[in-house]
C-alpha positions in Angstrom: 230.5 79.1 98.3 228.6 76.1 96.6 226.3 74.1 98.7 224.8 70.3 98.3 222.6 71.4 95.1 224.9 73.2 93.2 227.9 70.6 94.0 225.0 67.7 93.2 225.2 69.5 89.7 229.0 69.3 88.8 228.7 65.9 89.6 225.7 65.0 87.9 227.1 66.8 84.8 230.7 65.3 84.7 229.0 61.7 85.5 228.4 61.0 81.7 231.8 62.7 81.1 233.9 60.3 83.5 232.3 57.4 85.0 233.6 54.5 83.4 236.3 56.4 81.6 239.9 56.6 81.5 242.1 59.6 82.2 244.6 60.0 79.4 246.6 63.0 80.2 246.5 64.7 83.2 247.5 68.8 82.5 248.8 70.3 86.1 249.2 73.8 85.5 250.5 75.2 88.9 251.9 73.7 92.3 248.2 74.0 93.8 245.2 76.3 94.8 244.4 76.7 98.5 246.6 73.7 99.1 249.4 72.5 97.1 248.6 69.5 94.8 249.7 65.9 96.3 253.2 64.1 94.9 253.2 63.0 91.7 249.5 64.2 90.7 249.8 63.7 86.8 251.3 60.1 86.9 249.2 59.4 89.5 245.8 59.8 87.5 247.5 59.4 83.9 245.8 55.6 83.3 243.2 55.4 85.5 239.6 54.6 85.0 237.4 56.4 87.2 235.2 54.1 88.5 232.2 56.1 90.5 231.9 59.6 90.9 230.2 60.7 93.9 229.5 63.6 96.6 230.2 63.7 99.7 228.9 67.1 101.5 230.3 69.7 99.5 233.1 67.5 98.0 233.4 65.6 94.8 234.7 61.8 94.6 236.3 60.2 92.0 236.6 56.8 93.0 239.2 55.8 90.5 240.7 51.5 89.7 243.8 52.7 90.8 242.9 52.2 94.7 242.4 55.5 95.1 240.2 58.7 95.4 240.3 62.0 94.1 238.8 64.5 96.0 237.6 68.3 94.6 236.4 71.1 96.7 235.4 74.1 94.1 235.8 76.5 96.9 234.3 79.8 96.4 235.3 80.2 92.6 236.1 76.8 91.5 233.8 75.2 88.7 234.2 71.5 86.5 233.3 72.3 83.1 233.7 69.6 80.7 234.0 70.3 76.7 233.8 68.2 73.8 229.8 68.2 72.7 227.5 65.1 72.3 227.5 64.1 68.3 224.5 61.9 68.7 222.5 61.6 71.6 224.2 58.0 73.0 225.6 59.9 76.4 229.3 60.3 77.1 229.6 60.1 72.9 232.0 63.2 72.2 233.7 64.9 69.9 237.2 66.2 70.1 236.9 70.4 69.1 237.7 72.1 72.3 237.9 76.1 73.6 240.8 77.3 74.0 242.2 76.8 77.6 241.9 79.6 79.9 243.8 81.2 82.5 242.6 80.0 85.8 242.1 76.2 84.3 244.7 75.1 86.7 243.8 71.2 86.0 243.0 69.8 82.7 241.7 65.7 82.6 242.1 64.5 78.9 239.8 61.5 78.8 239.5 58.3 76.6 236.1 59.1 75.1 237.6 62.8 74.0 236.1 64.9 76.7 238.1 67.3 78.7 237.3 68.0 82.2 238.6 71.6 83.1 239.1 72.7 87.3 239.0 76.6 86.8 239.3 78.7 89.9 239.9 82.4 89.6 240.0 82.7 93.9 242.1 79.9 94.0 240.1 78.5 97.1 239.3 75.1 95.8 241.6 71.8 96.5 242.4 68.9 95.0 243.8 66.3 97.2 244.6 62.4 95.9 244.6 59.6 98.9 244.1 55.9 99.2 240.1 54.9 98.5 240.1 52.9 101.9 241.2 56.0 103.8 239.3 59.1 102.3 236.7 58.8 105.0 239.7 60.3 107.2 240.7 62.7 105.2 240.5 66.0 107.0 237.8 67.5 105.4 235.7 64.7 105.6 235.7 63.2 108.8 233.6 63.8 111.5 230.9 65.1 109.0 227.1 64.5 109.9 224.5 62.2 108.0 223.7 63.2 104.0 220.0 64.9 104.4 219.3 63.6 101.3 220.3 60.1 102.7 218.6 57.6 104.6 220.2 58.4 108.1 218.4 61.5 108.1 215.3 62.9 109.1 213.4 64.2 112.5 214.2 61.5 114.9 217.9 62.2 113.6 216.9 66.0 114.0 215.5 65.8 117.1 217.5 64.0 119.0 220.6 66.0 117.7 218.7 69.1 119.1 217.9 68.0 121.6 218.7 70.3 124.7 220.4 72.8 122.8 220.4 76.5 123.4 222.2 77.3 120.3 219.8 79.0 117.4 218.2 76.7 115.4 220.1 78.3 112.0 223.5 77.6 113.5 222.6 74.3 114.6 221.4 73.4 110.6 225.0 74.7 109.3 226.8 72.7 111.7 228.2 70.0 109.2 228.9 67.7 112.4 224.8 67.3 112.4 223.7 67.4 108.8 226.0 67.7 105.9 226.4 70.1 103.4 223.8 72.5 104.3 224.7 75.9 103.9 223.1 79.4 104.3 221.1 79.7 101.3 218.9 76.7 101.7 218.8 76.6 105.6 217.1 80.0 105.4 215.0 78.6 103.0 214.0 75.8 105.2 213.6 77.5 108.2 211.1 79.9 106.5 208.9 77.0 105.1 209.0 75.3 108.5 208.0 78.6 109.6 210.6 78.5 112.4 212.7 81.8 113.3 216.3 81.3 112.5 217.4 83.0 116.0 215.1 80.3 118.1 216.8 77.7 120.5 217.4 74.7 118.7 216.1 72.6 122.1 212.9 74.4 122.1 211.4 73.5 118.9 208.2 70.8 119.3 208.5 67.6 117.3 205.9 68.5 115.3 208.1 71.8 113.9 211.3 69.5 113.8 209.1 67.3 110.9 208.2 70.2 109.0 211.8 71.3 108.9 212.8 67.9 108.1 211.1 67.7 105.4 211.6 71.5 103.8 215.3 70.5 104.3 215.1 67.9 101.6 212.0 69.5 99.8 214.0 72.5 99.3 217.5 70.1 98.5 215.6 68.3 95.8 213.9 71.5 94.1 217.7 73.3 94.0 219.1 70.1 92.2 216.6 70.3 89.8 217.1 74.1 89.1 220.9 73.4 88.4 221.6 75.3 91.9 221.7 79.0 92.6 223.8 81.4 90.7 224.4 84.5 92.9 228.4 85.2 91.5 230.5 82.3 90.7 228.6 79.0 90.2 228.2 77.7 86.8 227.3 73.8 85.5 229.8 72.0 83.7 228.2 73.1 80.3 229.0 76.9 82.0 225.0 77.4 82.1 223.9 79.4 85.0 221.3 77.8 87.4 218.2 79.1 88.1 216.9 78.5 91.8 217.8 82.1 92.7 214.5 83.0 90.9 212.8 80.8 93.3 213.9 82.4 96.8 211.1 82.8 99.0 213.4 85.0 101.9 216.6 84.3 100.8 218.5 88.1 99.8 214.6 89.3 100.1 215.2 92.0 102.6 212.6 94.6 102.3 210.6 92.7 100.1 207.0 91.7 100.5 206.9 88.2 102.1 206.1 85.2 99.7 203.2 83.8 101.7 199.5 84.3 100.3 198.2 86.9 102.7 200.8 88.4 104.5 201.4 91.5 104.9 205.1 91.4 106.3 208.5 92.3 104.1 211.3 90.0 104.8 213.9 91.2 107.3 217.6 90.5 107.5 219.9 89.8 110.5 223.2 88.5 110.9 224.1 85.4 112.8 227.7 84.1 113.1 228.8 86.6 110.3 226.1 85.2 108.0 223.1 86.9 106.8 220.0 85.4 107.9 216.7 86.3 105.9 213.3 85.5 107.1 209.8 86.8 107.7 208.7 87.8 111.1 205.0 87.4 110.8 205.0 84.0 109.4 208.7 82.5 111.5 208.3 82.1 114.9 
């Protein structure tokens, strides 16, 4: 499932697409995915000029001038691909020649300035949900969600005093979205192993001078993803359908067996499973 870099991605991609841009048509092409689709969808967002786009977590927010928000979850399958290329290099400038539609393109956004904005989802795990803008902080999937670690609110004071006391294993505790938000498996092994903390250790036992390190790989590790365009293992594309490229750069991540990354050491990285997830790391260099 997509995590904070590779959903940072769509949104950066679509941004020049839709910020500031009306939605024309609105093409609903079933009832819903994981969810059915909120009353009245197509009128709804026929008209109105998205505003801001943003993230939130894992989710994507159209802030639109209508008064309200329109919130995408891409689900395990689910990508935003928008068509219509650039004919000069002013951004959001497009052209109207389009792909054909495919199959799972299950919402289609026409917009003013001739893109198209395609929701394809194969799984059908995805949502789209359309609520008022002053009440989307409420909104099920959002509420009760822990600080950005990208934002402001978070680092190791945040980290520590969250921890603080806790038996639980420090992995769990960093995919907990109450604590930190959007963090998901792929980049919390990644941070634990360049904090060079074991993923099964108590989350409460961890010295403040670890809890910085880890603080720090968190959004070291964010930043590089973003950059990469996110990691491609099955289903994630960018909205020009490129793959991203931050799987090449996996230090223990899907490693197992595999020489460990650090200069000098001799260990392979080992795999074990926590919570039903796969945790990689390297047991000479994570303690």
């Amino acid at each position: 499932m997509p995590e904070l870099p590779e959903v940072e991605t769509v949104r950066r991609g679509l941004a020049p697409a839709m910020e500031g841009v009306r939605i024309i048509r609105a093409e609903i092409r079933r009832e819903g995915l994981r969810w059915p689709f909120p009353s009245g969808l197509a009128g709804r967002l026929e008209g109105a000029r998205v505003d801001r786009l943003r993230r939130r977590s894992k989710y994507l927010l159209s802030d639109l001038d209508t008064g309200e928000t329109m919130l995408v979850h891409l689900g395990m399958s689910g990508r935003m691909t928008v068509s219509g290329l650039a004919t000069t290099h002013v951004p959001g400038r497009f052209h109207r020649a389009h792909p054909p539609v495919e199959k799972h393109d299950h919402v289609i956004l026409h917009m003013e300035n001739g893109a198209r904005i395609a929701f394809n989802d194969a799984r059908r795990f995805g949502a789209l949900d359309l609520r008022a803008s002053t009440a989307i902080d409420a909104h099920p999937l959002l509420a009760g969600l822990g600080p950005e670690p990208l934002g402001n609110e978070f680092g190791a004071p945040y980290l520590a005093a969250r921890w603080r006391g806790r038996k639980a294993p420090a992995k769990a505790l960093m995919m907990d979205q109450r604590i930190v938000a959007g963090l998901g498996n792929i980049y919390a092994c990644e941070a634990l192993f360049r904090a060079r903390i074991h993923p099964a250790r108590a989350g409460g036992r961890i010295g403040a001078a670890r809890i910085e390190a880890l603080a720090h790989a968190i959004r070291a590790v964010l930043l590089e993803a973003i950059e990469a365009g996110g990691s491609s293992l099955r289903d994630h594309r960018q909205t020009d359908g490129k793959l991203g490229y931050f799987q090449h750069n996996f230090r223990v991540y899907d490693r197992q067996d595999l020489p460990c990354t650090t200069p000098d050491c001799t260990a392979t990285v080992r795999r074990i499973v926590q919570s039903g997830r796969s945790s990689y790391y390297c047991p000479a260099c994570q303690r």
